[in-house]
C-alpha positions, -999 to +999 in steps of 0.1 A: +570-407-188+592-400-156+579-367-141+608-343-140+634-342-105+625-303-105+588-302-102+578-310-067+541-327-066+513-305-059+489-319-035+451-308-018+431-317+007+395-330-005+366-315-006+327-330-001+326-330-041+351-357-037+337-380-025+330-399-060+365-394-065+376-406-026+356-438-031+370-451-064+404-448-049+392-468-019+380-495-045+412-490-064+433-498-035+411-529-026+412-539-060+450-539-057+451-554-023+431-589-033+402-573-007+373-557-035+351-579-021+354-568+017+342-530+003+313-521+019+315-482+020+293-458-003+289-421-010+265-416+017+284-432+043+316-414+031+300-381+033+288-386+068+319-398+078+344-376+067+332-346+064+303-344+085+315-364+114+351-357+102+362-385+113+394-384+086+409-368+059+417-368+026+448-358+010+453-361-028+489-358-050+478-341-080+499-338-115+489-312-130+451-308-123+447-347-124+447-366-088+472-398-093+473-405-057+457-399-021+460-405+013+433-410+043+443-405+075+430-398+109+445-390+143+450-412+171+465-408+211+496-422+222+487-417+264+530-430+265+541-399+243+510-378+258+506-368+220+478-375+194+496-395+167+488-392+129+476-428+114+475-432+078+446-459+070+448-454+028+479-449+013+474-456-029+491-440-067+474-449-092+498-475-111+505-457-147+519-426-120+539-449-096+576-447-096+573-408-099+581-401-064+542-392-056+540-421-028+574-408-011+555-376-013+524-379-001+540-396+029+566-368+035+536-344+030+518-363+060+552-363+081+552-330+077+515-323+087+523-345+119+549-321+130+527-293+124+498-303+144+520-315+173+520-354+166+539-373+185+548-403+160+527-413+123+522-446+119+497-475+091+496-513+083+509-530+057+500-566+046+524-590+052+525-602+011+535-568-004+572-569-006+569-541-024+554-518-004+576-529+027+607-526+009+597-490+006+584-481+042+621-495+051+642-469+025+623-446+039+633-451+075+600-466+085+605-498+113+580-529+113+560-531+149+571-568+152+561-573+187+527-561+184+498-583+173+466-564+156+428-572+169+399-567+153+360-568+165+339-560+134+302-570+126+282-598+151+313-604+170+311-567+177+277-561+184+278-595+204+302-578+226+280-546+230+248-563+233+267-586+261+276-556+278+244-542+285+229-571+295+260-577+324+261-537+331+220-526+322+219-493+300+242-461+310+251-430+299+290-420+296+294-388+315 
């Protein structure tokens, strides 16, 4: 059933009770992704993380009183633009409410929010397979980052890094 042109989507930030809610999106958007099995996250961690640490946010597309699609983002720094930038880690609609315009709208929601907090530029990753999702980013205006290459530490690689560091530099303190 196509939601009507009229109605503009409703959407709200979450909120700590969410976080059931937060994490079956998350395992949603793996699920759809081919990446379940990289998951790792839980309640706990979630809680701590977002809205304890508040290291992100949450924005949900809601029709009606039902979520059908949400956002996590987080805020970055451009030191070129001077700016913090907005980056959108999570973008997901659940897929019986795609094609209803939420995704166009939760992105236009965070474009807006960009503007409002003084972000330079917004910004996410898409995997290289979804046609799909590309095709869309590009109607919407959005250009690939060709000639940049991502790089990721993560786990023993990680701590193999830190653990080398202190051995080459001893134990400091930032000040």
């Amino acid at each position: 059933m196509e939601r009507p042109a009229s109605s503009a989507p409703a959407f709200r930030f979450a909120r700590r009770e969410d976080v059931p809610l937060i994490l079956s999106f998350i395992r949603r958007l793996a699920e759809y992704e081919r990446l379940a099995h990289q998951v790792v996250a839980d309640e706990a961690t979630l809680e701590e993380q977002l809205f304890d640490r508040r290291g992100a946010e949450v924005l949900f597309a809601l029709e009606g009183e039902k979520e059908v699609g949400f956002a996590l983002f987080f805020h970055n720094f451009s030191t070129f633009l001077g700016r913090a930038g907005l980056y959108l880690e999570d973008l997901f609609v659940l897929p019986e409410y795609r094609g209803r315009g939420y995704g166009r709208a939760l992105l236009g929601r965070l474009a807006a929010i960009a503007l409002e907090r003084g972000c330079g530029r917004m910004e996410w990753w898409c995997l290289d397979w979804n046609e799909r999702a590309i095709g869309f980013y590009r109607a919407l205006g959005a250009r690939a980052m060709d000639e940049w290459t991502v790089y990721r530490l993560t786990g023993d690689t990680l701590a193999a890094l830190a653990e080398g560091e202190k051995h080459m530099y001893g134990e400091h303190t930032l000040q």
